[in-house]
C-alpha positions as CSV (number, residue, x, y, z in Angstrom):
1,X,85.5,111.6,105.7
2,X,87.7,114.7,105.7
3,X,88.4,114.6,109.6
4,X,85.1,113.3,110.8
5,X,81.0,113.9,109.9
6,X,80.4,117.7,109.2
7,X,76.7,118.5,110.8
8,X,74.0,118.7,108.5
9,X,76.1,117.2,106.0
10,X,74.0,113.7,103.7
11,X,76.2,111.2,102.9
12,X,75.3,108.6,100.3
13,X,76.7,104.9,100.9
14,X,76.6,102.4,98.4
15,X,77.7,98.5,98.1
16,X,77.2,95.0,97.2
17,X,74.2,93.3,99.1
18,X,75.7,91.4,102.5
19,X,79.0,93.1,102.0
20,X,78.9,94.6,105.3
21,X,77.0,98.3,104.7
22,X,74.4,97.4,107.8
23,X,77.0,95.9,110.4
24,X,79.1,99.3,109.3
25,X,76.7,101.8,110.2
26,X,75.7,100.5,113.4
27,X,79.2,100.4,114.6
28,X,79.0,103.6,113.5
29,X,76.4,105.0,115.3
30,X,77.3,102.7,118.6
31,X,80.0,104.3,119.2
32,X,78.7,108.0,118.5
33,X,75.6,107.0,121.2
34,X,78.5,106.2,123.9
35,X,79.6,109.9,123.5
36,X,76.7,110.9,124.3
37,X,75.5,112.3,121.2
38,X,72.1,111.1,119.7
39,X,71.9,108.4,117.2
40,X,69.0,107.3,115.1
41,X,68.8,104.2,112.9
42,X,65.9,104.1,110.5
43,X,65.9,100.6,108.7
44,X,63.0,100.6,105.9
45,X,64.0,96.3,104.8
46,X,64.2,95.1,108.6
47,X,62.3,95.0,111.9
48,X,63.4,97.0,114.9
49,X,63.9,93.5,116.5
50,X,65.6,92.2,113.3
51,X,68.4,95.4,113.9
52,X,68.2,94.9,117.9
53,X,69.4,91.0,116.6
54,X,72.4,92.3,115.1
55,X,73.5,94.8,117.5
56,X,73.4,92.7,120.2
57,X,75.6,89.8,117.9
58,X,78.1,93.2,117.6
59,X,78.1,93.4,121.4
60,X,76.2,96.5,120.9
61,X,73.2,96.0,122.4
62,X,73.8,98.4,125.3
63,X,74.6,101.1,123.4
64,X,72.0,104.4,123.4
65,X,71.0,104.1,119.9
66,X,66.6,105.0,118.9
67,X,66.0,102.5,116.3
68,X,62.9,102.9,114.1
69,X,61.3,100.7,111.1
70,X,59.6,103.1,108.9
71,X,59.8,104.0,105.2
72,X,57.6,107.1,105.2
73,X,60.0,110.0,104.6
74,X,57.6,112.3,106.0
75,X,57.1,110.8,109.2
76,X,60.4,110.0,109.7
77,X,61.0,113.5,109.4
78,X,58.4,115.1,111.7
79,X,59.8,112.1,114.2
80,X,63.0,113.4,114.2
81,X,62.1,117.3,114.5
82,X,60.8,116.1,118.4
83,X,62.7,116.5,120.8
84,X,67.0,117.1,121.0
85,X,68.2,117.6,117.5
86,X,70.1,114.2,116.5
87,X,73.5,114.5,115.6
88,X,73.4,111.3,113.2
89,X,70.6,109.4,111.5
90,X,70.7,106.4,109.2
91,X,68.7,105.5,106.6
92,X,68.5,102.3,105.1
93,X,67.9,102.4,102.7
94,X,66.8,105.2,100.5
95,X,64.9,103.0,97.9
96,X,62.9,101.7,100.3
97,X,61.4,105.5,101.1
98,X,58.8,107.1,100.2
99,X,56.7,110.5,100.3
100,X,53.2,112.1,99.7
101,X,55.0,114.4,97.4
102,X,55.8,111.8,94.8
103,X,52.4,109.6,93.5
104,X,54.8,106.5,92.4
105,X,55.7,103.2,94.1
106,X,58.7,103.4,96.6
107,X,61.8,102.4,94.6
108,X,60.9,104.6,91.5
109,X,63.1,107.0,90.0
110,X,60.8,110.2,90.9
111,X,60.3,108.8,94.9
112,X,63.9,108.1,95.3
113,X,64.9,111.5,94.3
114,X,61.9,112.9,96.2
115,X,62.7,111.5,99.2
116,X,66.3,112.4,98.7
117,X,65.4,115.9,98.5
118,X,63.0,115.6,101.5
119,X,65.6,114.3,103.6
120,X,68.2,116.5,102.6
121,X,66.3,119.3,103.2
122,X,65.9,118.2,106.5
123,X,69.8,117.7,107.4
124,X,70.6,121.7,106.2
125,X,68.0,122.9,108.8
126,X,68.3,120.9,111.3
127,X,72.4,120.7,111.3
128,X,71.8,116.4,111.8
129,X,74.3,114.6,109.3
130,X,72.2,112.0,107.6
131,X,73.6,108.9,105.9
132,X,71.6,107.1,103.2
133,X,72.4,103.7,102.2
134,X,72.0,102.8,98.4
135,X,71.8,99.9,96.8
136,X,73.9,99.1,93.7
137,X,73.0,97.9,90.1
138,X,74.6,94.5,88.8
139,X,77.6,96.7,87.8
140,X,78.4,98.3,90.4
141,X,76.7,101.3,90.5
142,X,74.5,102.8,93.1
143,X,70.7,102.3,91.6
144,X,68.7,105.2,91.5
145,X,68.7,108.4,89.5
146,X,72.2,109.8,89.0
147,X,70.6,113.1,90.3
148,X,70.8,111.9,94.0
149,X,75.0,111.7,94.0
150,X,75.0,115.0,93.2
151,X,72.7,116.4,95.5
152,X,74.2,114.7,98.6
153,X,77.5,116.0,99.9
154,X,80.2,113.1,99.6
155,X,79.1,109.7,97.7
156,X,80.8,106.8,99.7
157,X,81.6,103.0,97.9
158,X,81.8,100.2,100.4
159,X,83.7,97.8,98.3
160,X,85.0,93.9,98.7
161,X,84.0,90.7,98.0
162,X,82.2,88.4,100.0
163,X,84.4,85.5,100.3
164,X,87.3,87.1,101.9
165,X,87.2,89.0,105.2
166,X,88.4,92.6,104.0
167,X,86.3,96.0,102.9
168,X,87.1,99.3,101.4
169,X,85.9,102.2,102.4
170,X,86.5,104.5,99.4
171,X,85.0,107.9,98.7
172,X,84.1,108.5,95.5
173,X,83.1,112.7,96.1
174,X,83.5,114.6,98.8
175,X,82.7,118.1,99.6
176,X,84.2,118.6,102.6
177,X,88.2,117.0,102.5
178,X,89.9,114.6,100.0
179,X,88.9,111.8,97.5
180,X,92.0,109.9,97.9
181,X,92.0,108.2,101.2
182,X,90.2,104.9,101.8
183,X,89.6,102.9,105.1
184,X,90.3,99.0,104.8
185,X,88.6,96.9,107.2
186,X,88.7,93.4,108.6
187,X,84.9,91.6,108.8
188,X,85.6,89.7,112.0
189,X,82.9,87.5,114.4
190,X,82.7,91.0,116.3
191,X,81.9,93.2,113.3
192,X,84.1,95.5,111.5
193,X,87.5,96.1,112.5
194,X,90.1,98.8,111.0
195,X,93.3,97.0,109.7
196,X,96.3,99.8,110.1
197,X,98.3,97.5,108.1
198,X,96.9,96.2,105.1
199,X,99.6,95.1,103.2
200,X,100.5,92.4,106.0
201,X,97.2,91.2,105.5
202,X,97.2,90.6,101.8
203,X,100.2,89.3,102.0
204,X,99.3,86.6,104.7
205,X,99.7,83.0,104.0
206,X,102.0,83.7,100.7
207,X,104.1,80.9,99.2
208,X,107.2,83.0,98.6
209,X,108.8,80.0,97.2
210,X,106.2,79.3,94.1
211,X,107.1,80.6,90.8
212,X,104.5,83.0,89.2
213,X,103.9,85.6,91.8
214,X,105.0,88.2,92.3
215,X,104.7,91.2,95.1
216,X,103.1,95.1,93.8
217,X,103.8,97.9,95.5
218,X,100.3,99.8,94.4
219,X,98.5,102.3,95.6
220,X,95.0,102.6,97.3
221,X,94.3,106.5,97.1
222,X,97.7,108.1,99.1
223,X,97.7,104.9,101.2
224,X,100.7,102.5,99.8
225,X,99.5,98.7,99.5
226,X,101.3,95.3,98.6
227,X,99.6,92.8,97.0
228,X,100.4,89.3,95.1
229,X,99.9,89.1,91.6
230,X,99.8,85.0,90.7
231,X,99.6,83.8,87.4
232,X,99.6,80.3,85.3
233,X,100.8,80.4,81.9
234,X,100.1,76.9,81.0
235,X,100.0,74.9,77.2
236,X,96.5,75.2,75.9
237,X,94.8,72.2,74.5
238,X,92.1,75.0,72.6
239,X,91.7,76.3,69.4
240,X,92.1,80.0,71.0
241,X,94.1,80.4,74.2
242,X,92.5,81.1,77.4
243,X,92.5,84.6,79.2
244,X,91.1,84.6,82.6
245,X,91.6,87.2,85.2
246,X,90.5,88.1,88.6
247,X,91.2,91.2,90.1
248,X,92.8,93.4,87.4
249,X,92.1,94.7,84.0
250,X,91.4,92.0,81.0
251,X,92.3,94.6,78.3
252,X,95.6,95.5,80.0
253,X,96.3,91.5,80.2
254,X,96.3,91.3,76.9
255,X,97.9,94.3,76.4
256,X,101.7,93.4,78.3
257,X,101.0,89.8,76.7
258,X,101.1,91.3,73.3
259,X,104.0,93.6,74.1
260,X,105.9,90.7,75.9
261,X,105.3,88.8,72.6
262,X,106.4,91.8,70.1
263,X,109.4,93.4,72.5
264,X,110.8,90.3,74.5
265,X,110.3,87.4,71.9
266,X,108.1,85.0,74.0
267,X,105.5,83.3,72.6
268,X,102.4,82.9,74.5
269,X,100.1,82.3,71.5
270,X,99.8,78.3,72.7
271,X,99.2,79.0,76.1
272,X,96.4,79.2,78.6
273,X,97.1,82.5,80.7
274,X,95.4,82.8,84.7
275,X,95.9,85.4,86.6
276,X,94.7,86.7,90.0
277,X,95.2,89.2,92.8
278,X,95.3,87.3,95.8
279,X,92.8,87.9,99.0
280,X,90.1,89.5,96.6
281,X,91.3,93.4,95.9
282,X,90.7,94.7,92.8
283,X,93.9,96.7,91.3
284,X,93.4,99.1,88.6
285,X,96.3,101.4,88.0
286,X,98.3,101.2,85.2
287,X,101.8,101.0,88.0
288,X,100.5,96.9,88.2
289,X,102.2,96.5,84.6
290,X,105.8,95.6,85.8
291,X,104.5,92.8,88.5
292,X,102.3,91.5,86.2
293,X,104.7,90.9,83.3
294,X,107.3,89.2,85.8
295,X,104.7,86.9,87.4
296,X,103.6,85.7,83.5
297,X,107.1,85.3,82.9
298,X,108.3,83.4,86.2
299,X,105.6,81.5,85.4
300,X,106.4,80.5,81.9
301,X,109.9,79.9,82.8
302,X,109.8,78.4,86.2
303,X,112.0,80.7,87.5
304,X,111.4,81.9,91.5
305,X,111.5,85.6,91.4
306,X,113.3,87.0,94.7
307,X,111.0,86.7,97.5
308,X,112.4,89.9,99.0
309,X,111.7,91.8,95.8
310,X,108.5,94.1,95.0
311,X,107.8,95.2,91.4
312,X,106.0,98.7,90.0
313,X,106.0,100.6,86.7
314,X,103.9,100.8,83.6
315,X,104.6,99.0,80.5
316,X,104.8,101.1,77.2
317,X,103.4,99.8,73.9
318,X,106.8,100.3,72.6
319,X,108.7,97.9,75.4
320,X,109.7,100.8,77.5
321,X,109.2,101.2,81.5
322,X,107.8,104.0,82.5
323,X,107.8,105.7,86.6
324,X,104.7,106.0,88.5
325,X,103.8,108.5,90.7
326,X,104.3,108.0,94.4
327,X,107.4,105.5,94.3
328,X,109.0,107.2,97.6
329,X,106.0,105.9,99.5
330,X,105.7,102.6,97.8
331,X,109.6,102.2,98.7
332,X,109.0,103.2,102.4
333,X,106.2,100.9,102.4
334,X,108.4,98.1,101.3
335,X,111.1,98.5,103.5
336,X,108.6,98.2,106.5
337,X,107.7,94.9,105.7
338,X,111.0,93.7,105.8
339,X,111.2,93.5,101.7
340,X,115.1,94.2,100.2
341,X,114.8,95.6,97.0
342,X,112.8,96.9,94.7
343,X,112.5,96.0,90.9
344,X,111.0,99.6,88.8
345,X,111.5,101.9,86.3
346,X,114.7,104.1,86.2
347,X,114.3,106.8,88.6
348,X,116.0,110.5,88.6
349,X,118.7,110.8,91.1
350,X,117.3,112.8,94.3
351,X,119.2,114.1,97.4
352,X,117.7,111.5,99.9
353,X,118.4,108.1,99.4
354,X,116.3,105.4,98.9
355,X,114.4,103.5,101.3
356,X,115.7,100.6,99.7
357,X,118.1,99.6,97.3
358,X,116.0,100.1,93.4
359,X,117.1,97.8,90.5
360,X,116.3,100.0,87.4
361,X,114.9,98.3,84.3
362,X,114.6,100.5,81.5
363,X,112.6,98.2,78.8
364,X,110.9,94.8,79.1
365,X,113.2,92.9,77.2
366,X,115.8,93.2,79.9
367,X,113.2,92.4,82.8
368,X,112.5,89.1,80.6
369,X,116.4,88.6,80.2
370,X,116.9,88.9,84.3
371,X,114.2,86.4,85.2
372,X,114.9,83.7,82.6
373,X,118.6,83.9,83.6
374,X,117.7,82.3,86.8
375,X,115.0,79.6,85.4
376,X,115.9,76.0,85.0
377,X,118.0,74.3,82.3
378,X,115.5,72.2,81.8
379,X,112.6,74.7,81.2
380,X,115.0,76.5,78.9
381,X,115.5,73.8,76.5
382,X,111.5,73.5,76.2
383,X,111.2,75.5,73.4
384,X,108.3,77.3,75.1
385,X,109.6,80.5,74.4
386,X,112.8,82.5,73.1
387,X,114.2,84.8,75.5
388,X,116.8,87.6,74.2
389,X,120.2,87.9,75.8
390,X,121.0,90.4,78.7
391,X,121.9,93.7,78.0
């Protein structure tokens, strides 16, 4: 949040239902209360005992924090103009508000944006930083008129999927300091805990020994990030092969599976294709190519890719490998985790050395050549695929 809440700052918070938005906030305000500043909570969906519940879970429960159940926007406001100014108030959520000002049911386009406005108005006089929660539409986005994210100051995505223990932070605008940072969290018995390392989490449990994965050096905003790619090329017994993914881009799947067909002579036509980012994140920059291609093809093969190896660059529709932005820090972060080398595009010669040692491929058809060098006879002689010669 650019170096911490900036005083009559609104932020707008959105995220999937039970992903964690709640438990986030009241940490949040928790820990402002036991610096002595004042804290508000205004929940418009649960009880004050409901939120009391759930703070004391968190351990919270002592913790000088005025809770309130309300959804009149109005009231809330001429509450919070008694007494000592508060230096954070939470409201949750804004579709649950409403105001005289606006004649329609609460949830409505014309009362979310007029109680938006109300309570905006209200943080740039008083100097309080207000945080709205949003809820999201079935696609992600936060519901409501588009209107609100650009009336508030920063627009905030709390992202992650329910069935694994992590969350993102991300922020999506920001007036007051950079886009490109994200916090990653751990959803523990005790709430919400920061994780300063995430790549040793998404890498925890891995079978380094299975063919089809691979290790990405990506990027999460300027924070550096490995993750396993795993895929399953298998023979399909369909009319049309199946394409399943989870966690990265469908189109670009079928993208390096038609250039590793046209460039690298494989033939993936008669086979199924599965492919996932383990522990739930979802990776979207183009950098995932390289990884992606030598998981499909360790997988078609057999062959174990080095488990010490990590993989970045984007694949060209013409075969070619080409350099991503940020490959010092991906490097460094390799290296911390104990990783050897690194397989990625050719890279210009600089005066500082590498954090690592970098194997250069230049086109796909030689990344294709390395890996089924090492795979079985057996899988060789298949006839699964052809695989050109090293060069």
């Amino acid at each position: 949040m650019g170096g911490g809440l900036v005083p009559g700052s609104v932020t707008l918070i959105g995220g999937e239902p039970g992903i964690g938005k709640s438990t986030l906030l009241i940490q949040a305000c928790a820990a402002l209360a036991r610096r002595g500043s004042r804290s508000v909570y205004v929940s418009g969906e649960e009880a004050v005992a409901q939120v009391r519940l759930r703070a004391d879970r968190l351990g919270l429960a002592e913790a000088a924090v005025e809770l309130a159940a309300e959804t009149s926007v109005d009231d809330i406001v001429a509450t919070l103009r008694q007494g000592r100014r508060p230096d954070l108030v939470i409201i949750d959520s804004i579709q649950t508000m409403w105001t005289d000002a606006a004649e329609t049911a609460p949830g409505t386009v014309t009362q979310v944006r007029a109680s938006a406005q109300a309570l905006i108005r209200y943080a740039k006089t008083s100097g309080a930083s207000v945080i709205l929660v949003g809820h999201v539409t079935k696609d992600g986005q936060i519901a409501g008129p588009r209107v609100v994210e650009h009336m508030v100051d920063a627009v905030v995505s709390f992202e992650g999927d329910s069935n694994h223990h992590f969350r993102i932070l991300r922020a999506v605008k920001n007036r007051f300091g950079p886009t490109d940072e994200i916090g990653v969290f751990e959803m523990t018995g005790a709430g919400l805990a920061e994780v300063p390392n995430p790549s040793a989490l998404f890498l925890a449990g891995r079978d380094a020994s299975a063919a089809g994965t691979a290790v990405f050096a990506g990027m999460e905003g300027m924070r550096p990030v490995l993750v396993e790619f795993q895929a399953l090329v298998a023979p399909t017994s369909l009319g049309m092969p199946r394409r399943a993914v989870v966690g990265w881009d469908t189109n670009r799947l079928a993208m390096v599976i038609a250039v590793l067909e046209a460039h690298a002579g494989l033939r993936l036509g008669q086979h199924d294709v599965y492919l996932n980012v383990a522990g739930g994140l979802r990776v979207s920059e183009p950098a995932a190519d390289l990884a992606v291609a030598a998981a499909l093809v360790s997988s078609l093969t057999g062959a174990h890719l080095p488990a010490d190896a990590v993989y970045f660059g984007e694949i060209g529709l013409s075969g070619a490998i080409r350099p991503v932005v940020h490959a010092p820090a991906r490097l460094r972060e390799a290296a911390k985790l104990g990783f050897a080398k690194a397989v990625a595009p050719m890279m210009a010669r600089s005066g500082a050395a590498p954090p690592l040692p970098v194997e250069g491929v230049g086109d796909i058809a030689s990344l294709v050549a390395g890996i089924a060098a090492a795979a079985p006879p057996s899988r060789r002689s298949t006839g699964r695929a052809t695989f050109p010669s090293p060069h």
